[in-house]
ROZAPA-335255 format. One record per residue (C-alpha): residue number from 0; z, x negated, y negated. Coordinates in pm, 1 decimal, decimal comma, padded with zeros to 6 digits. Example, Ala and Ser with C-alpha at 12.3 -4.5 7.8 and 13.67 -1.06 7.14 Angstrom:
2
<roro num="0" Z="00780,0" X="-01230,0" Y="00450,0"/>
<roro num="1" Z="00714,0" X="-01367,0" Y="00106,0"/>
***
This chain:
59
<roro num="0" Z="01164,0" X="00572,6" Y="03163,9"/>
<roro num="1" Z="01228,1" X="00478,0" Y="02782,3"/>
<roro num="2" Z="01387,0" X="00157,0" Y="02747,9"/>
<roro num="3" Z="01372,0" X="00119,7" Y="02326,5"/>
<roro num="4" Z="01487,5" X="00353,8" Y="02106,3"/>
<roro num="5" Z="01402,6" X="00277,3" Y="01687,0"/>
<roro num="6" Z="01760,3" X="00327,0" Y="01495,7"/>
<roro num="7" Z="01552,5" X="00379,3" Y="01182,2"/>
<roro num="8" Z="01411,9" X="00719,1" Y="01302,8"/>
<roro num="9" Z="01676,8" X="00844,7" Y="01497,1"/>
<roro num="10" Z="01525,3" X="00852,1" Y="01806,0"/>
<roro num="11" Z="01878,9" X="00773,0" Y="02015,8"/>
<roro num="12" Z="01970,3" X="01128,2" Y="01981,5"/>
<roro num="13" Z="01675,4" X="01280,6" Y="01994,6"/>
<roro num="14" Z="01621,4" X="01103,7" Y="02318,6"/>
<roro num="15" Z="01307,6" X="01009,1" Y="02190,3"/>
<roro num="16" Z="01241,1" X="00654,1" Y="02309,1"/>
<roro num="17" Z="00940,4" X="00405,0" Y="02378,1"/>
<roro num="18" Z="00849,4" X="00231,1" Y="02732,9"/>
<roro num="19" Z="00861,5" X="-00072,4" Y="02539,7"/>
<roro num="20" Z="00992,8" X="-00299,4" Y="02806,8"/>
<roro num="21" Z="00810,2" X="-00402,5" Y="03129,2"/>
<roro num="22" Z="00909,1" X="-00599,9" Y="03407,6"/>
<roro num="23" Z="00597,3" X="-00679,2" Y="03603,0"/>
<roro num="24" Z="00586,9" X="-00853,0" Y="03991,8"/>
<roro num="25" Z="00345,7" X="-01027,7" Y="04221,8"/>
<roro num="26" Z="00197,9" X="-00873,9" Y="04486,4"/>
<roro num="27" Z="00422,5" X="-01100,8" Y="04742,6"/>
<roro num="28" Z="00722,2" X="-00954,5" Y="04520,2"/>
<roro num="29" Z="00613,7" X="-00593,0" Y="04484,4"/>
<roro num="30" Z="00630,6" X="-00510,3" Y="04872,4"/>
<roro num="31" Z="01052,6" X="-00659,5" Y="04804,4"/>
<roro num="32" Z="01133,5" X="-00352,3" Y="04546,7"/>
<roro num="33" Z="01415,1" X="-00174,3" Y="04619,9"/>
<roro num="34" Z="01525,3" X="00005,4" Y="04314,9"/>
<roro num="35" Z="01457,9" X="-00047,3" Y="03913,8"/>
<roro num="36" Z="01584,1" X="00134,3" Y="03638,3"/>
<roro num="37" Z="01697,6" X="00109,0" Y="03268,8"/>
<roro num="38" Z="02069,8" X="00085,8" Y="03210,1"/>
<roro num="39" Z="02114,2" X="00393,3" Y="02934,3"/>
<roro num="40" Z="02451,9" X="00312,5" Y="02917,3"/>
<roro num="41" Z="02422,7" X="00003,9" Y="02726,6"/>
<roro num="42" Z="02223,6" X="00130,5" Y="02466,5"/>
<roro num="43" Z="02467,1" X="00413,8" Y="02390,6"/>
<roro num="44" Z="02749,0" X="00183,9" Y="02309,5"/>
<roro num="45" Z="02885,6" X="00129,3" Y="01898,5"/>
<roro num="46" Z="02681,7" X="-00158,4" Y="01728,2"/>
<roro num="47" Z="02421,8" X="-00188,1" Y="02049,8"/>
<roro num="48" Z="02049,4" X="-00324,1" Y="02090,2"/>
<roro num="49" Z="01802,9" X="-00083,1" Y="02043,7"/>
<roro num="50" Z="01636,9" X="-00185,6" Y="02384,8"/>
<roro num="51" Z="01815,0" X="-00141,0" Y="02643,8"/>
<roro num="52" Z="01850,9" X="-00353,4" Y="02998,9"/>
<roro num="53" Z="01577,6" X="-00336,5" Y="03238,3"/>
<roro num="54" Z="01693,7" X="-00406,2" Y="03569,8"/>
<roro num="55" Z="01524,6" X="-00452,4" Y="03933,0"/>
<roro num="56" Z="01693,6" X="-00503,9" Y="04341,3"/>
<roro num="57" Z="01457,4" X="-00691,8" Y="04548,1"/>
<roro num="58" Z="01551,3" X="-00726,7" Y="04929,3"/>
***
């Protein structure tokens, strides 16, 4: 799951990205995880970051 890709080599269209991005939990927080996922959508967008959002659903 890639969450950075460099604009200075191209690497958005080569899909060619770095996990560069973490988003770490507690053990009292881990057992909560529903989902998690990077929102590719974002990053794809005119003038965008090259990371893009990192996102998690606890219950």
């Amino acid at each position: 799951m890639f969450t950075f890709w460099d604009y200075q080599r191209n690497r958005w269209s080569r899909d060619a990205g770095l996990r560069l991005d973490h988003l770490l939990l507690s053990p009292d927080l881990a057992g909560r995880l529903r989902d998690a996922g990077v929102d590719r959508a974002e990053r794809g967008l005119a003038d965008a970051s090259d990371h893009a959002p990192a996102w998690l659903v606890l219950k």
